[in-house]
C-alpha positions as CSV (number, residue, x, y, z in Angstrom):
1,X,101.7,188.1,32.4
2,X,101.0,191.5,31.8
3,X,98.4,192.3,34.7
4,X,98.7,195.9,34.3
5,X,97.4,195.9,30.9
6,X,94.9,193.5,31.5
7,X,93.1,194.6,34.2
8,X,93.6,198.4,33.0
9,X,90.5,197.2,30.7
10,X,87.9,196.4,33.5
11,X,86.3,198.8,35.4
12,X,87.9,199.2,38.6
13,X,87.4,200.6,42.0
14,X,90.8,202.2,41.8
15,X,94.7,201.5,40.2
16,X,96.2,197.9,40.8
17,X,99.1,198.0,43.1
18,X,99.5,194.3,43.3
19,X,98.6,190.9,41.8
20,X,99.3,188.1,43.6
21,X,98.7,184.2,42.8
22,X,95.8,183.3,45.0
23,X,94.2,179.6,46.3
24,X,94.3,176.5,45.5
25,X,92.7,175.8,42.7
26,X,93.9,173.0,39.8
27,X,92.4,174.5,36.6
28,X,92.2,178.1,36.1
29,X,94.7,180.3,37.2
30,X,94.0,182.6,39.9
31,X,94.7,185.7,41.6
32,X,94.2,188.2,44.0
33,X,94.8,191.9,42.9
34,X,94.7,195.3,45.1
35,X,93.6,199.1,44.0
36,X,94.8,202.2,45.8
37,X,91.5,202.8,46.5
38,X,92.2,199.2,49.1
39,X,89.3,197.8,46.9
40,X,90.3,193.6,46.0
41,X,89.0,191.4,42.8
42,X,89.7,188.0,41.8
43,X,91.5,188.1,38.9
44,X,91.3,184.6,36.7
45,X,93.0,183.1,33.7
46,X,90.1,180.6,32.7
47,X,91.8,176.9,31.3
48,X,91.0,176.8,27.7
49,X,92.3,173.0,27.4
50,X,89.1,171.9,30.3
51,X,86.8,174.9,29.1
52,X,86.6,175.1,24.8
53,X,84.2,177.6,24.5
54,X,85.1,180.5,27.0
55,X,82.8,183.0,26.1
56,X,79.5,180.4,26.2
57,X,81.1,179.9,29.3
58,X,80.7,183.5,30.3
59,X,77.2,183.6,28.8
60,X,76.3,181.4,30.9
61,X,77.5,183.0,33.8
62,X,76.7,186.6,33.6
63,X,72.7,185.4,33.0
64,X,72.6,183.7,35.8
65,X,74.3,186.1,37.9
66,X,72.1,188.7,36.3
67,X,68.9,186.7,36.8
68,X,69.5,185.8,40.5
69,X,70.3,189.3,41.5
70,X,67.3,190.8,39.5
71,X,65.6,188.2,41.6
72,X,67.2,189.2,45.0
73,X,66.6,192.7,44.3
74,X,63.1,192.4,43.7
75,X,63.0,190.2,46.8
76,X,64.8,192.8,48.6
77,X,67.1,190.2,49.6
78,X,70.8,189.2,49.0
79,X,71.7,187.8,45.9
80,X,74.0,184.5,46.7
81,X,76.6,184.9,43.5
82,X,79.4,187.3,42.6
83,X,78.8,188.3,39.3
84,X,81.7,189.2,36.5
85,X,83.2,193.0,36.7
86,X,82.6,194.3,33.0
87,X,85.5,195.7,30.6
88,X,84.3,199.4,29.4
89,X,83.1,198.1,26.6
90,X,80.4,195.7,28.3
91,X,81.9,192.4,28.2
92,X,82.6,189.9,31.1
93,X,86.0,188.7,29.8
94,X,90.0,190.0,27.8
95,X,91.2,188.4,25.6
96,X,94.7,188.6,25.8
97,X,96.9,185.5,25.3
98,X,94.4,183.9,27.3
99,X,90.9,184.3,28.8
100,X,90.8,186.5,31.4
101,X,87.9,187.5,33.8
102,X,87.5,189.7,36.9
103,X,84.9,189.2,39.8
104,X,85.3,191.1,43.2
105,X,86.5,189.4,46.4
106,X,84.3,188.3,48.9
107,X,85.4,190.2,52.1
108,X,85.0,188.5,55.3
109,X,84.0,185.1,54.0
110,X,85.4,181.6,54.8
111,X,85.3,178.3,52.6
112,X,85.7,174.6,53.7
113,X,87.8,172.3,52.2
114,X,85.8,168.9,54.6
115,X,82.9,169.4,57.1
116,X,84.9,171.0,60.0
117,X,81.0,171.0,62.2
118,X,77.6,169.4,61.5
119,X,76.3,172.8,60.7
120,X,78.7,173.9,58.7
121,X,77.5,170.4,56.7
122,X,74.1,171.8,56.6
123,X,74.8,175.4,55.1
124,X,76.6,173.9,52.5
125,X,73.9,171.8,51.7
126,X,71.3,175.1,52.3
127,X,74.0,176.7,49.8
128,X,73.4,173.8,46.8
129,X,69.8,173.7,47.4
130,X,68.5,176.9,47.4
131,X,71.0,177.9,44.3
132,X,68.7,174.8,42.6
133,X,65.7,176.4,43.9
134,X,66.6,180.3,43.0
135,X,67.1,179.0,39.4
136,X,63.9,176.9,39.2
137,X,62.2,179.3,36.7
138,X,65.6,179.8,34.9
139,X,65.3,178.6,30.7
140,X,67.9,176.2,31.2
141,X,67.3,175.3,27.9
142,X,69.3,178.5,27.3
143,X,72.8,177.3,28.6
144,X,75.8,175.9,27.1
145,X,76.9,173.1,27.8
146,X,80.5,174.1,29.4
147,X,81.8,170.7,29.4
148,X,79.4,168.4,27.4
149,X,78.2,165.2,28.8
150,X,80.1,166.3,31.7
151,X,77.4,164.1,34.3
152,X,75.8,161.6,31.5
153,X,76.9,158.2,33.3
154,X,76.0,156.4,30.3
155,X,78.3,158.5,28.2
156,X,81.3,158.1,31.0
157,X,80.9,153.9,30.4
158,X,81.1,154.6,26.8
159,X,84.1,156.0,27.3
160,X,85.3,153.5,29.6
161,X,84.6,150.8,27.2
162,X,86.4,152.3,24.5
163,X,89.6,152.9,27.6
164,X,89.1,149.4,27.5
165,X,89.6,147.9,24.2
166,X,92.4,150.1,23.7
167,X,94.0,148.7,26.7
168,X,93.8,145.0,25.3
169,X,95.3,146.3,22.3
170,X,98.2,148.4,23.9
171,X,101.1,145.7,25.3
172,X,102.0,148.6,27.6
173,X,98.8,148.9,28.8
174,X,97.3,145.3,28.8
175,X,99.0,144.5,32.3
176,X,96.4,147.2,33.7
177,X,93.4,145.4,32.7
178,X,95.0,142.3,35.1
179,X,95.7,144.6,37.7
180,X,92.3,146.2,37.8
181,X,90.3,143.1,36.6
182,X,87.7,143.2,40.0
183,X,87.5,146.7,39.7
184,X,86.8,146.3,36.1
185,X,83.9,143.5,36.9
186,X,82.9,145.7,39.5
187,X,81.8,148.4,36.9
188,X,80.6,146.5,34.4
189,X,78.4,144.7,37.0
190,X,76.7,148.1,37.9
191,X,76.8,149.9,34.2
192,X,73.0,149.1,33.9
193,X,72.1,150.7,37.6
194,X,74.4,153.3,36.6
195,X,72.1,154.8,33.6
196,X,68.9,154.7,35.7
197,X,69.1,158.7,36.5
198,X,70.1,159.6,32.8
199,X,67.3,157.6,31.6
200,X,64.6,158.7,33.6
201,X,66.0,162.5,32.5
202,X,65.5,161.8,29.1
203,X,62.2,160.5,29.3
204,X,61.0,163.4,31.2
205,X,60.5,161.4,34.9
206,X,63.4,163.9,36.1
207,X,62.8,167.8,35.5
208,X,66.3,168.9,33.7
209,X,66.9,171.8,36.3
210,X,70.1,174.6,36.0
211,X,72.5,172.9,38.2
212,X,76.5,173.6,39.8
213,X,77.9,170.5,38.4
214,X,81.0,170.8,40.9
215,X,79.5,171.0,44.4
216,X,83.1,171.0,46.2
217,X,82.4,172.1,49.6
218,X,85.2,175.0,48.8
219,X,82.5,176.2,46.3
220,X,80.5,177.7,49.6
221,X,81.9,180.6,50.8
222,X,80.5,181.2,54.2
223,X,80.3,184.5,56.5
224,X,83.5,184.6,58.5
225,X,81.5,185.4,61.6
226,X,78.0,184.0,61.7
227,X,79.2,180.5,59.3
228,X,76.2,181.4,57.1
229,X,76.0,181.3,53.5
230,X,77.0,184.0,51.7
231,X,77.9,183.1,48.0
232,X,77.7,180.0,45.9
233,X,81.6,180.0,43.7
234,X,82.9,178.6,41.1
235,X,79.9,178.8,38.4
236,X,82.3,177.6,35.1
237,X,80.2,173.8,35.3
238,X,76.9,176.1,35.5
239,X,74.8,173.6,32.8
240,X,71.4,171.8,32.3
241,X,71.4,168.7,34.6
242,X,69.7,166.9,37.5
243,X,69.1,167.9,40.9
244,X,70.6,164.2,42.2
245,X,73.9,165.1,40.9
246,X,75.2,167.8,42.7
247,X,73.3,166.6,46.0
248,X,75.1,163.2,45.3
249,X,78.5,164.9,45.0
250,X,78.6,166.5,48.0
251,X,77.2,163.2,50.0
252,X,80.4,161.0,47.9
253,X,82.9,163.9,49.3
254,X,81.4,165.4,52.3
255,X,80.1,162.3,54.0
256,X,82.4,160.4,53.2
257,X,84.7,159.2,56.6
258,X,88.2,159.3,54.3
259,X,89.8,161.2,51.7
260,X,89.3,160.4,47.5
261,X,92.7,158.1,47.1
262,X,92.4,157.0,50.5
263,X,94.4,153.5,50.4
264,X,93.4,151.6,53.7
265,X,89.7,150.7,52.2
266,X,88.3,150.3,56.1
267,X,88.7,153.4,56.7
268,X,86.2,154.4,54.0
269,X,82.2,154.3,54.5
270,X,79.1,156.6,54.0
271,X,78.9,158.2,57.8
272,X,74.5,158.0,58.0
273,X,74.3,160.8,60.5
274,X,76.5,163.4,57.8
275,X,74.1,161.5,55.3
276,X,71.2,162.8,57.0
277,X,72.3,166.6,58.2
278,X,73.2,166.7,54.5
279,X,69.7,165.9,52.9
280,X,67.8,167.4,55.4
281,X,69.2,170.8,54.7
282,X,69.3,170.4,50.9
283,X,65.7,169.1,51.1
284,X,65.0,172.4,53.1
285,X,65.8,174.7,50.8
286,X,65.6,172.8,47.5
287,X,61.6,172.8,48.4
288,X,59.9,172.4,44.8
289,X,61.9,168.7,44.7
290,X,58.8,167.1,43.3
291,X,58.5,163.6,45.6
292,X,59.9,161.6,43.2
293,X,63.3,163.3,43.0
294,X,63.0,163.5,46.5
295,X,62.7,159.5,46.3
296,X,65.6,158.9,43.8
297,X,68.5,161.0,45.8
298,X,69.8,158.4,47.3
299,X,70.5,156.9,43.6
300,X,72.0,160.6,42.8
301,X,74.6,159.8,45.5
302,X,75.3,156.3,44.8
303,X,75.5,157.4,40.7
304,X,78.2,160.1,41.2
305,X,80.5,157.9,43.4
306,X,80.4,155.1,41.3
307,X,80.5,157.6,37.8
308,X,84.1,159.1,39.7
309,X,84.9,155.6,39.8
310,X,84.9,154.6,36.3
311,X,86.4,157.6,35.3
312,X,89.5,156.9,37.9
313,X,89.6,153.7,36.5
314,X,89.1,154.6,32.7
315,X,91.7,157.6,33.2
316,X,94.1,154.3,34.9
317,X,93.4,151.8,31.8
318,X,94.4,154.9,29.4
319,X,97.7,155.5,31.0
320,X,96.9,158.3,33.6
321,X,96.6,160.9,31.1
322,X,93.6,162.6,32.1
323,X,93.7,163.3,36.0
324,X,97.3,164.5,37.8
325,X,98.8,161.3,39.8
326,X,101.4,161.4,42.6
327,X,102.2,157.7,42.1
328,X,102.0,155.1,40.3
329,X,98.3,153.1,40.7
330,X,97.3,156.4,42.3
331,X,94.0,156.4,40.0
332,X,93.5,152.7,40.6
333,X,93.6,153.3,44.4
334,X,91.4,156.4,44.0
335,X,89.4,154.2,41.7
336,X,89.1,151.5,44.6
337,X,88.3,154.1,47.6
338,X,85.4,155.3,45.2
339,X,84.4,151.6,44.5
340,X,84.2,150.7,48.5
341,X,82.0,154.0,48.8
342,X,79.8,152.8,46.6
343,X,79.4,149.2,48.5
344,X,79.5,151.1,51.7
345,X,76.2,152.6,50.3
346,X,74.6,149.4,49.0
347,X,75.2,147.7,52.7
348,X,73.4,151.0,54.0
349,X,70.9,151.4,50.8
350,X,67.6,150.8,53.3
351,X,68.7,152.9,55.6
352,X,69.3,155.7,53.2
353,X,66.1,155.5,51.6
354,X,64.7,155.4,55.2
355,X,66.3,159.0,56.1
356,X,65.0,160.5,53.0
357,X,61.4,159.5,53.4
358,X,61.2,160.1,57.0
359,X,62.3,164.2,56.2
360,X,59.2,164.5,53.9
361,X,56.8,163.1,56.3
């Protein structure tokens, strides 16, 4: 890659003196670059195969970013994004073998990977909830859809069903569906539950709010020193959707006493105290929840878990084409983990509901 060339069309604080591969993570590419002028940007390669309409995608991200810093300023505040760098020209992104786009780093800043302390738990749930609240009054009528359907559970069963029927049809294939039969009942026992949120969405009971769509906890960058927020990451899944889902996301990974694919299933429940430091910050700052999304977030976290479920499972039942394995069965046994989750909740589902109504009180 020619970094020289590419970055020699943004407007810089200074010269590039180095580029180096930077982070962890598993779909764009990603890198840290240096000016003379000791001034550092992120410098990303955006994945065309998971993003098919980059420049929507950037669309979407520079009016946000523009909106909630117009916001901040007028607030006389701190804006909680990092928005693009700009080519001299005046657009957010190069085109040059590739999609490439150019934010500056966030100095002194830490991210989580899991919930090192409980208030580190908290912030990030501060974090998710007041970006949902800053972008209330945003048209997000106005947004691409990045990655369509990306959260309709409905659609993700659809999908699963059709995973299905080609399994019975492929002999390679067909000794999956054995292999995963209770898993498979499992799903199919729940697919009606499962369409509750999307339903009440389209009929209007659920405001269709801008929304993350990939609340990883690693999408928080917090202040190195004080473990406050500072920036909200990682804005590619930026779309129209529902408040429950990226609450629910970070409950299924944050509260969650075990890793995705972990294999010993009684290792793996909802921990009610994480639950709890979880909702009560998101519910803090995410205050215009009317009280009947308030009421159905416990549904938003039992909905994602089991949604990442069927798509473990539909991903295992089309050959493991989809999501990157280390092993054999590795998306049944994520699939599984996922699946005890979800009947971790359903043993704690009064309790839940209990914690959420006792923080609007």
């Amino acid at each position: 890659m020619d970094y020289e060339k590419i970055l020699a069309e943004f407007e810089l604080d200074g010269k590039p003196v180095s580029c180096d591969t930077f982070g962890n993570g598993l779909i764009n590419n990603t890198f840290l670059v240096t000016t003379d002028r000791g001034k550092k940007y992120i410098l990303q390669r955006v994945s065309e195969e998971a993003f098919k309409d980059v420049p929507a995608l950037m669309e979407n991200i520079s009016g946000v970013t523009e909106f909630l810093e117009a916001k901040a300023r007028a607030e006389g505040t701190e804006a909680h994004v990092i928005g693009p760098v700009r080519t001299a020209d005046g657009s957010t992104f190069v085109r040059e073998d590739g999609y490439f786009r150019v934010t500056p780093f966030a100095e002194n800043t830490i991210s989580i990977e899991a919930p090192e302390t409980d208030d580190d738990f908290h912030e990030c749930a501060v974090a998710f909830g007041t970006f949902i609240s800053d972008l209330a009054d945003y048209p997000a009528e106005t947004l691409h859809e990045t990655i369509p359907n990306f959260h309709n559970t409905v659609d993700r069963f659809r999908i699963f069903h059709e995973a299905l029927e080609r399994a019975e049809a492929d002999p390679e294939l067909a000794p999956r569906i054995e292999e995963a039969k209770h898993e498979i009942d499992f799903a199919l026992g729940r697919e009606s539950e499962a369409g509750i949120l999307q339903e009440m969405r389209e009929s209007g009971e659920l405001p269709t709010r801008v929304t993350h769509n990939d609340t990883k906890l690693n999408n928080v960058l917090l202040d190195a020193k004080t473990r406050k927020l500072r920036y909200v990451i990682d804005l590619d899944t930026v779309m129209p959707g529902l408040a429950h889902y990226d609450y629910g996301d970070c409950i299924r990974f944050g509260a969650s006493t075990a890793s995705e694919d972990e294999k010993d299933l009684s290792k793996v429940e909802c921990d009610m105290h994480l639950f709890e430091v979880f909702t009560r910050g998101f519910i803090s700052a995410c205050s215009d929840l009317s009280d009947r999304e308030i009421e159905m977030l416990p549904l938003g976290a039992k909905t994602i878990t089991l949604e990442l479920a069927v798509r473990f499972l539909t991903d295992y039942l089309d050959g493991d084409r989809y999501f990157a394995t280390k092993y054999p069965g590795h998306n049944l046994a994520r699939c599984r983990c996922q699946m005890q989750l979800v009947r971790d909740m359903e043993k704690k589902w009064d309790e839940m509901n209990r914690i959420v109504a006792s923080l609007v009180k």
